[in-house]
N, CA, C and O atoms as CSV, one atom per row, in Angstrom:
chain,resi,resn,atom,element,x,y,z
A,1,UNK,N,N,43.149,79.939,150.552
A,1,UNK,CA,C,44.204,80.907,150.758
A,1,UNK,C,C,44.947,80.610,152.054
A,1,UNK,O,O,45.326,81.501,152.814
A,2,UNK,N,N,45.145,79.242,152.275
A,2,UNK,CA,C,45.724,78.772,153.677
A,2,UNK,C,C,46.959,79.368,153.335
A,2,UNK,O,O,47.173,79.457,152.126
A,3,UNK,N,N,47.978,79.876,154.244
A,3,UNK,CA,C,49.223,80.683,154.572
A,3,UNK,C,C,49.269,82.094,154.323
A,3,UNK,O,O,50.392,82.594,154.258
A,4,UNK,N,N,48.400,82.738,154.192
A,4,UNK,CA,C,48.029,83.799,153.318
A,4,UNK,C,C,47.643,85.096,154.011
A,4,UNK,O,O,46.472,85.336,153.715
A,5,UNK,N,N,47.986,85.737,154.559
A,5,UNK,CA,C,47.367,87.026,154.986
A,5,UNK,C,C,47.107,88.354,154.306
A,5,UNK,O,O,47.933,88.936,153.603
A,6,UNK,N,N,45.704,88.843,154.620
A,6,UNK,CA,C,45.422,90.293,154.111
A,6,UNK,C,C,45.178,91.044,154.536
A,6,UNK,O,O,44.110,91.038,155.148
A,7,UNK,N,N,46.047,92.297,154.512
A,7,UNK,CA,C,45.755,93.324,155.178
A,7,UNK,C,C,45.269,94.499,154.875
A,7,UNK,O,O,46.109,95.365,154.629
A,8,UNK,N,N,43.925,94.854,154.806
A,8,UNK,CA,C,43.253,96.045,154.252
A,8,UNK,C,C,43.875,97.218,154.967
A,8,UNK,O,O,43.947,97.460,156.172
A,9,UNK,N,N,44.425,98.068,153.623
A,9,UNK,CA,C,44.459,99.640,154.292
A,9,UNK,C,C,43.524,100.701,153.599
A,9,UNK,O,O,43.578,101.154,152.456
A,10,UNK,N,N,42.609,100.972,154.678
A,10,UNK,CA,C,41.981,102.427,154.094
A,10,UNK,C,C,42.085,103.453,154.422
A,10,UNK,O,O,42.974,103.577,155.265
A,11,UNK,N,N,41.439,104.604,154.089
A,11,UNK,CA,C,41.555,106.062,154.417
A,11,UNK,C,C,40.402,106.292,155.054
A,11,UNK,O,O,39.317,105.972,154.569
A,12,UNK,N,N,40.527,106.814,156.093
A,12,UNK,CA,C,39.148,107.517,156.776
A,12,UNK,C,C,39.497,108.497,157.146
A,12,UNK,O,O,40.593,108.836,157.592
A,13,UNK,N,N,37.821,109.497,156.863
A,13,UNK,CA,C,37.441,110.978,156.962
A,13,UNK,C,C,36.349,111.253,157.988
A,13,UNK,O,O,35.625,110.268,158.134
A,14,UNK,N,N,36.093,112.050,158.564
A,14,UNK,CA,C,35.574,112.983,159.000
A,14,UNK,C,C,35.363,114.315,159.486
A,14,UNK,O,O,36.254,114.919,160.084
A,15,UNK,N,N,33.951,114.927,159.207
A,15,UNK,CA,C,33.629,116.260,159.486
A,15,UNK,C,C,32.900,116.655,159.772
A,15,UNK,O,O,31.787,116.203,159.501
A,16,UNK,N,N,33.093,117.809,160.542
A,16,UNK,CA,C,31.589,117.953,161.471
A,16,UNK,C,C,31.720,119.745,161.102
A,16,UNK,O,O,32.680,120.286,160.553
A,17,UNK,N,N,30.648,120.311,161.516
A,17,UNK,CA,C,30.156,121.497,161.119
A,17,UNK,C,C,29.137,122.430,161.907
A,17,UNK,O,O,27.991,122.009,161.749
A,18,UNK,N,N,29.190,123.429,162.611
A,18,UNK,CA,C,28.183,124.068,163.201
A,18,UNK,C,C,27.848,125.802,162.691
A,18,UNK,O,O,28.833,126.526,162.539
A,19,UNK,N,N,26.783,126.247,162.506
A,19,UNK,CA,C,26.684,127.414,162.235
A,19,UNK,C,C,25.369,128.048,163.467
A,19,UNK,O,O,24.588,127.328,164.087
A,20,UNK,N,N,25.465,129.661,163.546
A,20,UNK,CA,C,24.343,129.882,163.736
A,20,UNK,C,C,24.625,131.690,163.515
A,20,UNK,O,O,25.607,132.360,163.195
A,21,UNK,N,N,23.147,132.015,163.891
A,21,UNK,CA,C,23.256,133.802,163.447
A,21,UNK,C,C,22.161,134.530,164.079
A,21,UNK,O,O,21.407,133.705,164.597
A,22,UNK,N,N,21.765,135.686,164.252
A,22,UNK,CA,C,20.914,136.763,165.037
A,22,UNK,C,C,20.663,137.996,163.839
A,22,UNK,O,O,21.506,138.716,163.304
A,23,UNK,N,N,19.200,137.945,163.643
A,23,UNK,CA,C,18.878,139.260,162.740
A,23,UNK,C,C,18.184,139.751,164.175
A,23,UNK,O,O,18.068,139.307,165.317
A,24,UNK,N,N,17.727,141.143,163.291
A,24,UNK,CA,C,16.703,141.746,163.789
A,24,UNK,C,C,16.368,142.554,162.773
A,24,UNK,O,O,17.229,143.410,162.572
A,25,UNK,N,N,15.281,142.614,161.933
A,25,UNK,CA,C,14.706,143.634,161.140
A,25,UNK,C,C,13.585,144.361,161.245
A,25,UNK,O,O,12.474,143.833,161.290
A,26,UNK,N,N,13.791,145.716,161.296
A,26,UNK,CA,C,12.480,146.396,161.564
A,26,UNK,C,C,11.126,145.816,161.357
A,26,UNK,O,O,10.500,145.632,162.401
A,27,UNK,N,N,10.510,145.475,160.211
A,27,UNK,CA,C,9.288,145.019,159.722
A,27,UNK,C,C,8.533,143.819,160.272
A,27,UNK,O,O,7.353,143.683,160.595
A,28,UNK,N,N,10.018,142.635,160.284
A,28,UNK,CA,C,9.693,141.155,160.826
A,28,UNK,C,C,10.147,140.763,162.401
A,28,UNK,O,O,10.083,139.697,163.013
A,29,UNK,N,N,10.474,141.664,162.659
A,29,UNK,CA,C,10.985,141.136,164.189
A,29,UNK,C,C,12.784,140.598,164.418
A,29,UNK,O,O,13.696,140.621,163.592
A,30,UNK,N,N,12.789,140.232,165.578
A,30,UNK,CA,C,14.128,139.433,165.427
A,30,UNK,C,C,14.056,137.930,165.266
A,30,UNK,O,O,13.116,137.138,165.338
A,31,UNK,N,N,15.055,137.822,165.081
A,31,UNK,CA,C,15.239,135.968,165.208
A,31,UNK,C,C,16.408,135.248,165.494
A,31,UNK,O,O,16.874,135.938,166.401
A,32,UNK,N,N,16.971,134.582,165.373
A,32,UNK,CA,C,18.023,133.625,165.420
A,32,UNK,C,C,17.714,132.686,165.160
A,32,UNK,O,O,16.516,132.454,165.325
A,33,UNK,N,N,18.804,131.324,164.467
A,33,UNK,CA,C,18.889,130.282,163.934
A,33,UNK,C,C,20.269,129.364,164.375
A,33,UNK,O,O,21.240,129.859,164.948
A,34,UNK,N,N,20.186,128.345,164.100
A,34,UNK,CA,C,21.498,127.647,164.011
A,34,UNK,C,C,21.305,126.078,163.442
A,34,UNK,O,O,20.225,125.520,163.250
A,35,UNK,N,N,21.948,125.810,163.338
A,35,UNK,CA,C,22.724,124.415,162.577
A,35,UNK,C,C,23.985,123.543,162.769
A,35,UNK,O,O,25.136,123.969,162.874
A,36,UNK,N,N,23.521,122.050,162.801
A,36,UNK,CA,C,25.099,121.407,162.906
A,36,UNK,C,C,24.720,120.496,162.364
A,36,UNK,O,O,23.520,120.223,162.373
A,37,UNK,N,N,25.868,119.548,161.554
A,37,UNK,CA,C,26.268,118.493,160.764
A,37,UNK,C,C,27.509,117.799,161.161
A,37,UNK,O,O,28.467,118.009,161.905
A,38,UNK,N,N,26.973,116.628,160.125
A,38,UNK,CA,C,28.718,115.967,160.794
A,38,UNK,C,C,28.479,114.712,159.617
A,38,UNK,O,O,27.366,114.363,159.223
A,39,UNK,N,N,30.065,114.001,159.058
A,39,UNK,CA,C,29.481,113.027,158.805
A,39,UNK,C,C,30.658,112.170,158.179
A,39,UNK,O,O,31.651,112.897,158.221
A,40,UNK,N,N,30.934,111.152,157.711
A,40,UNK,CA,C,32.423,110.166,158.035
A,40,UNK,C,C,32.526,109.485,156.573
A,40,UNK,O,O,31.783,109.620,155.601
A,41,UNK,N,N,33.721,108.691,156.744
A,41,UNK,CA,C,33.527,107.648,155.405
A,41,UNK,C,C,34.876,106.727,155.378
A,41,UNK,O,O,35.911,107.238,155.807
A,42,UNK,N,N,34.897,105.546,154.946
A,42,UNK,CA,C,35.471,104.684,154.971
A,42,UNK,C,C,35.962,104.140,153.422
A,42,UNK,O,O,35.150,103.630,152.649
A,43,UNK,N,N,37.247,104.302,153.119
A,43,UNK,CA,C,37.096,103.973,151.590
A,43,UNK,C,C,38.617,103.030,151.530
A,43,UNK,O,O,39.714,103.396,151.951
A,44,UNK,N,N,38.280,101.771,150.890
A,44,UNK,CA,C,39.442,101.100,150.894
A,44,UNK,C,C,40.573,101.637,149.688
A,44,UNK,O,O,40.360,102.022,148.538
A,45,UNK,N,N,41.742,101.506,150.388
A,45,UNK,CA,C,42.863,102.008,149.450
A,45,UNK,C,C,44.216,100.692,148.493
A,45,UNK,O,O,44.752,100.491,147.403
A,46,UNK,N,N,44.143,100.191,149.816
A,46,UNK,CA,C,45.408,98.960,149.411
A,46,UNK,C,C,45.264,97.605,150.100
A,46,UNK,O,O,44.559,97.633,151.109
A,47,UNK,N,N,45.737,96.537,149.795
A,47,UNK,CA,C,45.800,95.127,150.640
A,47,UNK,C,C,47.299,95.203,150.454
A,47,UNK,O,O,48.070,95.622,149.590
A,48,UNK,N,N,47.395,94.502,151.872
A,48,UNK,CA,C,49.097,93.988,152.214
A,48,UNK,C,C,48.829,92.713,152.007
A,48,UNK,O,O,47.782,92.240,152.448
A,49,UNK,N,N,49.694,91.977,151.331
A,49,UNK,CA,C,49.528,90.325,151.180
A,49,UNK,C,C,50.860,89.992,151.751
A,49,UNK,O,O,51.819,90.645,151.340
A,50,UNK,N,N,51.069,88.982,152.723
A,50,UNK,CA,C,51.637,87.947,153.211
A,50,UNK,C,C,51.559,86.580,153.184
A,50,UNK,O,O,50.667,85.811,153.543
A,51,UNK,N,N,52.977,86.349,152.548
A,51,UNK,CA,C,52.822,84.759,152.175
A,51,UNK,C,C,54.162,84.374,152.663
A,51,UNK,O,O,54.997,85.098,153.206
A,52,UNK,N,N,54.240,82.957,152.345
A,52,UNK,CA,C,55.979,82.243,152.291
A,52,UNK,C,C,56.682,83.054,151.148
A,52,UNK,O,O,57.908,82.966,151.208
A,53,UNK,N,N,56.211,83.809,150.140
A,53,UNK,CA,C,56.765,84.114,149.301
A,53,UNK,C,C,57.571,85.621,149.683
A,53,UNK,O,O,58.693,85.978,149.324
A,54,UNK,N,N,56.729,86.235,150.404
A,54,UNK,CA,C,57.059,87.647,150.766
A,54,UNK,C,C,55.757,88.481,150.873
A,54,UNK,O,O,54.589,88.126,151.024
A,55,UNK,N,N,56.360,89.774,150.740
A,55,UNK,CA,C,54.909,90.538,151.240
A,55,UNK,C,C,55.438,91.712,150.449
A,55,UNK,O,O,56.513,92.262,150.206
A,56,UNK,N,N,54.036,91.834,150.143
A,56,UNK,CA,C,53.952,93.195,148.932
A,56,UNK,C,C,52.455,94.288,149.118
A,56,UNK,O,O,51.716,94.158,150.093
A,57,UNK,N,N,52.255,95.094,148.273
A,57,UNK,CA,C,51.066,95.950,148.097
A,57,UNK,C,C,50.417,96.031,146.815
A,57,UNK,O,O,50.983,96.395,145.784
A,58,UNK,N,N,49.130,95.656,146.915
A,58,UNK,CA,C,48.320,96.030,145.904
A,58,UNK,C,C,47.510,97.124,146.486
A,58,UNK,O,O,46.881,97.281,147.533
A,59,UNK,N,N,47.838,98.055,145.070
A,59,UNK,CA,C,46.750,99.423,145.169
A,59,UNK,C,C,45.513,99.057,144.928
A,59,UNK,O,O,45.365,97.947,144.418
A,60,UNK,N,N,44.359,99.843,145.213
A,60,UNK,CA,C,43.146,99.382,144.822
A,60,UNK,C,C,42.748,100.697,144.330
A,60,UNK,O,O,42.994,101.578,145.154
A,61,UNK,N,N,42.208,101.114,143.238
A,61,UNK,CA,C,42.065,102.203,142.718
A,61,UNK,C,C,40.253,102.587,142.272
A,61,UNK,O,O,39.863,103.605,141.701
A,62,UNK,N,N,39.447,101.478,142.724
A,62,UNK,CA,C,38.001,101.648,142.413
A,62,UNK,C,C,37.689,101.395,143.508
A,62,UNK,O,O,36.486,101.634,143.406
A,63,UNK,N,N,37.913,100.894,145.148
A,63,UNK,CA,C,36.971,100.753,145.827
A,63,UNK,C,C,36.827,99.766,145.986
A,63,UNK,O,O,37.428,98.919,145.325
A,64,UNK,N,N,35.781,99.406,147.137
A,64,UNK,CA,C,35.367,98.179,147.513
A,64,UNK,C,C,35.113,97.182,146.303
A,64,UNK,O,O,35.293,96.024,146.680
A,65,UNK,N,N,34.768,97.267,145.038
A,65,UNK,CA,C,34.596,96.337,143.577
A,65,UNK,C,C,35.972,96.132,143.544
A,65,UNK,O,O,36.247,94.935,143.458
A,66,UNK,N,N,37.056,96.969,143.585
A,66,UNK,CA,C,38.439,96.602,143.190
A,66,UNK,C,C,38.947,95.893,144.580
A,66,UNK,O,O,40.154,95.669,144.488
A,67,UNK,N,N,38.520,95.559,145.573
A,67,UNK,CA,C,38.967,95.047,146.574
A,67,UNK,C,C,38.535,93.795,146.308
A,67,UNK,O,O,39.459,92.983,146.357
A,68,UNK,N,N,37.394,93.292,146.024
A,68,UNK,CA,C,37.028,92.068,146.024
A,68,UNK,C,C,37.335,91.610,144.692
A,68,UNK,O,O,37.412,90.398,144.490
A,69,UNK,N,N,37.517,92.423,143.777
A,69,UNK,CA,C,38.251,91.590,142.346
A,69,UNK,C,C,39.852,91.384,142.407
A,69,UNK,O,O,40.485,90.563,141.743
A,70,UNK,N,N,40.505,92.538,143.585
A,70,UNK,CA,C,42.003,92.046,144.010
A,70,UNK,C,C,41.565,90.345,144.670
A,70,UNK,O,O,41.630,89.312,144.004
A,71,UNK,N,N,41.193,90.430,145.902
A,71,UNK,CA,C,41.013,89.158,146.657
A,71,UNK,C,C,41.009,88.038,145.543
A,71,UNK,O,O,41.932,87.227,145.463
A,72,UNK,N,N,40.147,88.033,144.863
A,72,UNK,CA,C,39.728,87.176,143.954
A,72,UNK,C,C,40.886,86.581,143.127
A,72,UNK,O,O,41.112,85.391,142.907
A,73,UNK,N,N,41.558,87.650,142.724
A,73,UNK,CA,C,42.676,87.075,141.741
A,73,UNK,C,C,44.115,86.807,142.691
A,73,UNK,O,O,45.056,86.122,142.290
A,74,UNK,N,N,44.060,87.604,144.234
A,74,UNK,CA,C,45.088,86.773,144.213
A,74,UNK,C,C,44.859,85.043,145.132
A,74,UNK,O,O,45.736,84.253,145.482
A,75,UNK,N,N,43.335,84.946,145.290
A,75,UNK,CA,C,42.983,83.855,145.953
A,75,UNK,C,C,43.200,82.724,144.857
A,75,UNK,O,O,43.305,81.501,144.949
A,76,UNK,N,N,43.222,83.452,143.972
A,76,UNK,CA,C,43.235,82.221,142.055
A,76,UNK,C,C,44.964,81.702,142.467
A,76,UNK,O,O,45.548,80.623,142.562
A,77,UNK,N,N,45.301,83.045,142.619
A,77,UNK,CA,C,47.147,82.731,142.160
A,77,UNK,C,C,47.611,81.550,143.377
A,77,UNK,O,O,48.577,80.805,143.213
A,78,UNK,N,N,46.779,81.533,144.554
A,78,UNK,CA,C,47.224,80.642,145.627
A,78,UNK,C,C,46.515,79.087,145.856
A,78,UNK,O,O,47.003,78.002,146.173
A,79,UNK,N,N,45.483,79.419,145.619
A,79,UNK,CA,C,44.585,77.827,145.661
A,79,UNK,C,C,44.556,77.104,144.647
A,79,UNK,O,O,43.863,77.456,143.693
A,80,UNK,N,N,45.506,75.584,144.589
A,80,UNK,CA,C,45.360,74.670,143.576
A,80,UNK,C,C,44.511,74.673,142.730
A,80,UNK,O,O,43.433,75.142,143.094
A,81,UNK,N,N,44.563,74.405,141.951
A,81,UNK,CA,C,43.723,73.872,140.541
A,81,UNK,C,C,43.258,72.142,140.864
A,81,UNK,O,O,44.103,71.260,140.706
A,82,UNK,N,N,42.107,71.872,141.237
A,82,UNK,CA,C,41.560,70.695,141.253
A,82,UNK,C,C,41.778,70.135,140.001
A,82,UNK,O,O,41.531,70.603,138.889
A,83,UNK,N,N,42.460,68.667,140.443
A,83,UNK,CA,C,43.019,68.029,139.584
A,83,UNK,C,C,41.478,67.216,138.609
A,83,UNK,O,O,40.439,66.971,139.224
A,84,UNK,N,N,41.629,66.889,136.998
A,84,UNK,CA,C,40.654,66.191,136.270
A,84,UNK,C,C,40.282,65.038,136.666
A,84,UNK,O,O,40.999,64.043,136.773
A,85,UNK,N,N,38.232,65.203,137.086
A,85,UNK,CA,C,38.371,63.769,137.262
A,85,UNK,C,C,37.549,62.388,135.973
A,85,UNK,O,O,36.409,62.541,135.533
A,86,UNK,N,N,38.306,61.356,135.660
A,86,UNK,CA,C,37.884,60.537,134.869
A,86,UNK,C,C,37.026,59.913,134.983
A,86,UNK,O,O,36.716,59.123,134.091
């Protein structure tokens, strides 16, 4: 894929989360509690391809499997076909 550039675009998320609370009930006593979370993600969306030819976008619509089966086909469309040998 000599002349060839790719440019992955993805979407990234994150979220984080905290709770907490105070009873007191006659029978059991009091208490309090609390809680926190958090947590991220990385998901590929599109490749930018750059060539001598121009530059365009492929969507990727499954994910990292559809990223590497994009690569794949457009690494086919750019690298010669080894010629037959006799």
């Amino acid at each position: 894929m000599e002349g060839n550039t790719l440019i992955p675009i993805v979407s990234v998320g994150f979220g984080f989360g905290v709770g907490a609370g105070e009873s007191t009930d006659p029978k059991k006593g009091s208490g309090s509690g609390g809680g926190t979370g958090g947590g991220g993600g990385v998901k590929p969306v599109a490749v930018i391809i750059v060539n001598k030819d121009g530059v365009w976008v492929e969507s990727l619509k499954g994910g990292v499997t559809s990223l590497l089966e994009k690569v794949a086909d457009v690494a086919a469309k750019f690298v010669p076909a080894k010629p037959a040998s006799s």
